[in-house]
PLY file of the C-alpha trace (Angstrom):
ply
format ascii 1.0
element vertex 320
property float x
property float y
property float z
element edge 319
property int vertex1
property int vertex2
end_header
-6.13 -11.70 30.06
-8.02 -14.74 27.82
-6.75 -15.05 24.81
-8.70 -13.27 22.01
-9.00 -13.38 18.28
-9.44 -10.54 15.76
-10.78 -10.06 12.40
-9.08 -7.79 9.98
-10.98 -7.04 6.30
-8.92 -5.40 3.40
-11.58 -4.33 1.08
-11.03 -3.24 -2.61
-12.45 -2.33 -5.60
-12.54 -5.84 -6.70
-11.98 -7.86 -4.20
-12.81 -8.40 -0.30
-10.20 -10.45 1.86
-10.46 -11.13 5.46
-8.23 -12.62 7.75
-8.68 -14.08 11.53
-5.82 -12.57 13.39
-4.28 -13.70 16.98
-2.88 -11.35 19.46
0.65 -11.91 17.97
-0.37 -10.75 14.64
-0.53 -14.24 13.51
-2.97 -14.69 10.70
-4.83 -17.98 11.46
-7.06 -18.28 8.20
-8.24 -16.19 5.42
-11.20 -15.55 3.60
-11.64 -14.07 -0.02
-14.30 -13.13 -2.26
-14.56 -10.85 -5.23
-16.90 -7.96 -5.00
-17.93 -6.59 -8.49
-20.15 -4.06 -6.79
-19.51 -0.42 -5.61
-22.87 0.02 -3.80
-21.85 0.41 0.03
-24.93 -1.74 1.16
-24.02 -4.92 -0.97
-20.29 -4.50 0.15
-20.60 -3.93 3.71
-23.18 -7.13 3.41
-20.60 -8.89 2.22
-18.08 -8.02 4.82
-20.76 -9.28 7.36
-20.73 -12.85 5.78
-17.03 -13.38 5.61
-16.55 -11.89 9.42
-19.67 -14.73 10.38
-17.85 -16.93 8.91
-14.68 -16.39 10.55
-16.12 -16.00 13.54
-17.60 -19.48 13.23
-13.82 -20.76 12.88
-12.10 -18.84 15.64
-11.45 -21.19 18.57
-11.16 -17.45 20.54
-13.72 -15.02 21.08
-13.30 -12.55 18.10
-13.68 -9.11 20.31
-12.94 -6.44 17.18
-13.01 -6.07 13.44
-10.86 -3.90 11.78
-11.55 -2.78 8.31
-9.01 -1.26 5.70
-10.79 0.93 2.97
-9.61 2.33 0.08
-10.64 5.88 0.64
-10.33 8.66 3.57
-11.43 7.84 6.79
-12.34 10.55 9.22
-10.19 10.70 12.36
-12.81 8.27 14.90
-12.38 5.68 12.28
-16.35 5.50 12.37
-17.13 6.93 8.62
-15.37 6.48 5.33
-15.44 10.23 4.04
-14.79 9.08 0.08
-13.34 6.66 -1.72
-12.38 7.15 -5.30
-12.15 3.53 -6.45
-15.08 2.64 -4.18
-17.14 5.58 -5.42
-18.05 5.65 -1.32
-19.38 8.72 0.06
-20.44 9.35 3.84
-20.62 5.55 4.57
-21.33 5.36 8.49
-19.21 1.92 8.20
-18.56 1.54 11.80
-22.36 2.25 13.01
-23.63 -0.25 10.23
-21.06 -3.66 10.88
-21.41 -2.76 15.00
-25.23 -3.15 14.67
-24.92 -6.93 12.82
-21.90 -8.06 14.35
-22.44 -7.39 17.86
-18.43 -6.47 18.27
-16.41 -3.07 18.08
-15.67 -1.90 14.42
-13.14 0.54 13.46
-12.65 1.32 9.57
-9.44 2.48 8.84
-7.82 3.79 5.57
-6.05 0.70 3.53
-2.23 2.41 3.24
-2.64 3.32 6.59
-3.87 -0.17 8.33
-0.89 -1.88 5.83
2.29 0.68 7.88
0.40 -0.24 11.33
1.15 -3.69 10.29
4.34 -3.76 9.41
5.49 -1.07 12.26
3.86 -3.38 14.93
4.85 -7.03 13.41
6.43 -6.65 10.35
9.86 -4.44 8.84
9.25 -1.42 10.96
8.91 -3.44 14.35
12.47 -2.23 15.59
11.98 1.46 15.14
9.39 4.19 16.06
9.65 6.25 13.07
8.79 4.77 9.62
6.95 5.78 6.32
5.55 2.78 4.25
5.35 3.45 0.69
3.20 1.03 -1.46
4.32 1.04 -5.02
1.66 -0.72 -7.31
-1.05 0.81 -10.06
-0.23 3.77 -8.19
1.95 5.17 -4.96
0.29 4.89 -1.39
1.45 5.67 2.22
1.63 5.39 5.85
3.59 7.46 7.82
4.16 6.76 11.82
5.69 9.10 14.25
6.98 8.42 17.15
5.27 5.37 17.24
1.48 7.23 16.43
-0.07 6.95 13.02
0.01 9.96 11.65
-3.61 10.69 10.50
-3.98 14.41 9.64
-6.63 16.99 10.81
-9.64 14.97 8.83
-8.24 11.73 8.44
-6.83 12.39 5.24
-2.75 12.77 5.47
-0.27 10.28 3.88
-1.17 10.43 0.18
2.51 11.03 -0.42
1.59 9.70 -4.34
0.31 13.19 -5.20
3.40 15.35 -3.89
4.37 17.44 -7.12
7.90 16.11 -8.27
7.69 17.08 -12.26
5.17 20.36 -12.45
2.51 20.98 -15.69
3.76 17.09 -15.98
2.13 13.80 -16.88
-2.35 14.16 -15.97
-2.59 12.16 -12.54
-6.08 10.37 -11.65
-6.53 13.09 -9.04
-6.75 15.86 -11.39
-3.08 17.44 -10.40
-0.50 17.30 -12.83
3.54 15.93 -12.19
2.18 13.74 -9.11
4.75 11.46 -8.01
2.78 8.16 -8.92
2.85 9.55 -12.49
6.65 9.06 -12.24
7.89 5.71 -9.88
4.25 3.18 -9.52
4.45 0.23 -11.15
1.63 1.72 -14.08
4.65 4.35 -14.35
7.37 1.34 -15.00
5.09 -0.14 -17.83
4.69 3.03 -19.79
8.28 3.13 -19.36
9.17 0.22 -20.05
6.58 0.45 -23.31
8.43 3.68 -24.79
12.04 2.46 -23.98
10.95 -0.84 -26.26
9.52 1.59 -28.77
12.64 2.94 -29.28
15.26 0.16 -28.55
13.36 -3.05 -30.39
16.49 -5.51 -30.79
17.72 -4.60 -27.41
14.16 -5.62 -25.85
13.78 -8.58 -27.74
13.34 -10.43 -24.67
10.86 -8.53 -23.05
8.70 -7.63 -26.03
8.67 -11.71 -26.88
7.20 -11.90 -23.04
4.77 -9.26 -24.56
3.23 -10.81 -27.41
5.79 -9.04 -30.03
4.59 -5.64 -29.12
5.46 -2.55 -26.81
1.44 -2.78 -25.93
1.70 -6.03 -24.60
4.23 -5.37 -22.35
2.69 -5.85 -18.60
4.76 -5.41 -15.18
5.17 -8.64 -14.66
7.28 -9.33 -18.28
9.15 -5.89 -16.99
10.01 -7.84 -13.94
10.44 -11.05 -15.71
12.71 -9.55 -18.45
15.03 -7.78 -16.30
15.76 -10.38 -13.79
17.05 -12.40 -17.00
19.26 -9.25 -18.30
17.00 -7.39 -20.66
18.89 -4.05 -21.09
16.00 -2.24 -21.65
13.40 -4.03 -18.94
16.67 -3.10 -16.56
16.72 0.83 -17.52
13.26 1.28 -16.91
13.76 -0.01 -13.88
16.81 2.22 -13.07
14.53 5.00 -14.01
11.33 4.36 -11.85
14.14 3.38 -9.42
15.62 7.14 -9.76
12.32 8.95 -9.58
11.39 6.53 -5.79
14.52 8.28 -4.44
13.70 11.54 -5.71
10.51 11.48 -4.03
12.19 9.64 -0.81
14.82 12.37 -0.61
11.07 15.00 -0.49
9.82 12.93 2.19
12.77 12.77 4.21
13.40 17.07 4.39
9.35 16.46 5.49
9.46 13.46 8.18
13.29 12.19 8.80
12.08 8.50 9.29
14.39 5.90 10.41
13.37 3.82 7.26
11.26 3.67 4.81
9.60 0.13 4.15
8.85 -0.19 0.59
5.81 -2.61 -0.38
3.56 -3.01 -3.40
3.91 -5.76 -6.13
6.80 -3.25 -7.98
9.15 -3.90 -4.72
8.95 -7.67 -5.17
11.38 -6.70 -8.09
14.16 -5.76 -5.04
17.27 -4.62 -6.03
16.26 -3.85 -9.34
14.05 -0.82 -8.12
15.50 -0.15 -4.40
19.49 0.15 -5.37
18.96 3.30 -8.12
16.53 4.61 -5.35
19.41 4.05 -2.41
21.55 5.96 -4.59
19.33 8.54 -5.72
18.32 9.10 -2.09
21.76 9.54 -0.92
22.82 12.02 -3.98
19.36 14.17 -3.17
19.32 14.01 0.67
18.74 17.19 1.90
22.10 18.22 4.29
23.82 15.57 2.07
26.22 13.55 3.95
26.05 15.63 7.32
23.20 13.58 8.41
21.72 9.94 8.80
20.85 8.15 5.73
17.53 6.38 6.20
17.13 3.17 5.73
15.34 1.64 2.49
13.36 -1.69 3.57
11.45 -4.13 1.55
8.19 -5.19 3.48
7.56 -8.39 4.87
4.22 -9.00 5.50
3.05 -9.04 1.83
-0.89 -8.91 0.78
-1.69 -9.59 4.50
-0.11 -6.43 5.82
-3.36 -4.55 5.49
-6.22 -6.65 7.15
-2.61 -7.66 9.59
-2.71 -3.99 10.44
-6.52 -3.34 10.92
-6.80 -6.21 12.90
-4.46 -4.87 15.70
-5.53 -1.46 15.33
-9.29 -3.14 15.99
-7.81 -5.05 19.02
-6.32 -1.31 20.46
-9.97 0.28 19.67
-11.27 -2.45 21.91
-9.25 -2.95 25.30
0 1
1 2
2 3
3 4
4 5
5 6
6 7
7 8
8 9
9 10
10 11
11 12
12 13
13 14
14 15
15 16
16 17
17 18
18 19
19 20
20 21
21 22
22 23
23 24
24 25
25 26
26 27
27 28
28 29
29 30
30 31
31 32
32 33
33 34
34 35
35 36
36 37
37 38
38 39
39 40
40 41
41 42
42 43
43 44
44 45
45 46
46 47
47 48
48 49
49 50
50 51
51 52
52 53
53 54
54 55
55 56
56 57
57 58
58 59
59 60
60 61
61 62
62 63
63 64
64 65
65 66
66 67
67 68
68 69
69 70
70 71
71 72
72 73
73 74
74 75
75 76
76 77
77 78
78 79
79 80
80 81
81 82
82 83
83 84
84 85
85 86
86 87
87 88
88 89
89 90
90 91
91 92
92 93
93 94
94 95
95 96
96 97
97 98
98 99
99 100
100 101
101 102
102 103
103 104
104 105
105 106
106 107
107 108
108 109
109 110
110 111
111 112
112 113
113 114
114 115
115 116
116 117
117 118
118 119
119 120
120 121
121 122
122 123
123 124
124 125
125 126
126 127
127 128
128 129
129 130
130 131
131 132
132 133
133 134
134 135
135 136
136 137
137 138
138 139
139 140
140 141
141 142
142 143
143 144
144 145
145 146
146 147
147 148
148 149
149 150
150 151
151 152
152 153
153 154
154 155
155 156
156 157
157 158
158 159
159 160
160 161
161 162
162 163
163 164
164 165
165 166
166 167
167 168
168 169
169 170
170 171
171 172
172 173
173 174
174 175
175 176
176 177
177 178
178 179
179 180
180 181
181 182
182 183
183 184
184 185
185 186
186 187
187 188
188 189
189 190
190 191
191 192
192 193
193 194
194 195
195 196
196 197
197 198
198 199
199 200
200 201
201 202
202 203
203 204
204 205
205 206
206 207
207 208
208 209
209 210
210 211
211 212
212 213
213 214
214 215
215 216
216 217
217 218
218 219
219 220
220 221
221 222
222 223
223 224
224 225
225 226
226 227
227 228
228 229
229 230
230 231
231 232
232 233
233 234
234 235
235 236
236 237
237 238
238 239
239 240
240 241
241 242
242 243
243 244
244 245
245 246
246 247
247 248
248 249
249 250
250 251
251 252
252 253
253 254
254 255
255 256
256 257
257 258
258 259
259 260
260 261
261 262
262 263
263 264
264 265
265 266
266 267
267 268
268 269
269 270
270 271
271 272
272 273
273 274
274 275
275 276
276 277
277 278
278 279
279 280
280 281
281 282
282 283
283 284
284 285
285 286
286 287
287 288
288 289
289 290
290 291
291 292
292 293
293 294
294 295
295 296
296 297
297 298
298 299
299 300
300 301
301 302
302 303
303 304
304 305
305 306
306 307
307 308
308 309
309 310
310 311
311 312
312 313
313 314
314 315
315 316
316 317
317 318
318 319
């Protein structure tokens, strides 16, 4: 068979970035622009002009472009039903790119097109059952089975962030109360992180000096920062976040029983500091306790190209 190129497209709420992928999941070059517009038109123009221009690059015929959107995408991966951070509504994606680029087009949810990525090339590639959670401003997933995405009757399954773990708890962006991303995201670890230095001034001293002298100014990244250099408190609020990932792991598990679960999202960079409370909070919660198989907690490995990574391949499937 000639060797062929694909084009996978993560797009955002703020930013687009595209990628020209080879059949080994290989990204060859990258493209990114920021897109400070939520009208579906002006977006999807814009995804037209970065594809072009990747397509000029590829020394291979580009046969596919995969898109990963944040929003649910109904089950022929033709029309994004919604997207809350896109404000998208009915968008006939697939019918729109097909008709300027001249190529197949399959949209695909973002979570979803990230765990394709990292099942086929990345920290999943050795097992057919995995569930990628995405810890960042708030808790996504992608769950496969048996090797098959696992997509739901309307496109919509995997948004394992709004399983109830604390109920009448913290007000979620969904409109639920006690979701899970309320608890162990990364926005969860700041607020944490914020009260705990509240409380405990002269033990954060380190990370509220990384914060301009005040529990306000406290951001993930002096979290992160403080408790790799042995802040006390930056280290408990990770412990706790940490605790809360393995409670909701332990849910998941009783649901799915995945080999592993691959962690990604900027709040895993953090590694041990998040993952080893949630290893041990997963094996003190496991449902059937120590009378069956632990999974596995993973870190990812693809990083920020896991998603256009993912659509690209699943792109290249939609097209052979």
């Amino acid at each position: 068979m000639p060797v062929s190129n694909c084009i996978g497209v993560d797009v955002g709420g703020t930013k687009i970035l595209a990628g020209l992928v080879d059949e080994s999941g290989h990204v060859i070059t990258t493209v990114r622009r920021p897109s400070s517009t939520q009208d579906p038109a002006a977006v999807l123009a814009d995804v037209v002009e970065v594809v072009r221009e990747l397509m000029v690059e590829s020394t291979a015929p580009v046969i596919a472009v995969g898109l990963g959107v944040a929003g649910q995408v109904e089950n022929t991966r033709s029309t994004v039903l919604w997207s809350p951070n896109l404000r998208w509504s009915r968008v006939e994606v697939r019918a729109i790119l097909e008709a300027e680029l001249g190529v197949t087009v399959i949209a695909e949810n973002d979570a979803n097109a990230a765990a394709w990525g990292e099942f086929v090339y990345g920290a999943g590639a050795d097992v057919d059952d995995i569930t990628v959670v995405t810890v960042g401003t708030g808790i996504g997933g992608g769950v496969i089975v048996g090797g098959t995405m696992l997509r739901g009757a309307t496109g919509g399954a995997a948004e394992i962030g709004h399983i109830t773990v604390v109920p009448g708890g913290r007000q979620c962006g969904c409109g639920r109360l006690g979701c899970w991303e309320q608890y162990a995201s990364g926005t969860a670890l700041v607020r944490q992180a914020r009260e705990l230095a509240a409380e405990r001034r002269l033990e954060a001293a380190l990370m509220l000096s990384l914060g301009e002298g005040t529990p306000e100014g406290i951001e993930g990244k002096h979290v992160t920062e403080a408790a790799i250099a042995g802040d006390p408190v930056a280290i408990e609020a990770f412990r706790i976040c940490g605790e809360w990932l393995g409670l909701g792991l332990a849910d998941l598990t009783a649901v799915l029983d995945p080999a592993a679960f691959v962690i990604s999202g900027g709040v895993s960079e953090a590694g041990d500091l998040l993952l080893a409370p949630a290893r041990a909070t997963l094996a003190a919660q496991m449902p059937g306790g120590d009378l069956r198989p632990l999974p596995q907690i993973r870190v990812a490995s693809l990083g920020n190209d896991a998603g256009l990574i993912g659509a690209a391949d699943i792109a290249r499937r939609s097209a052979l």
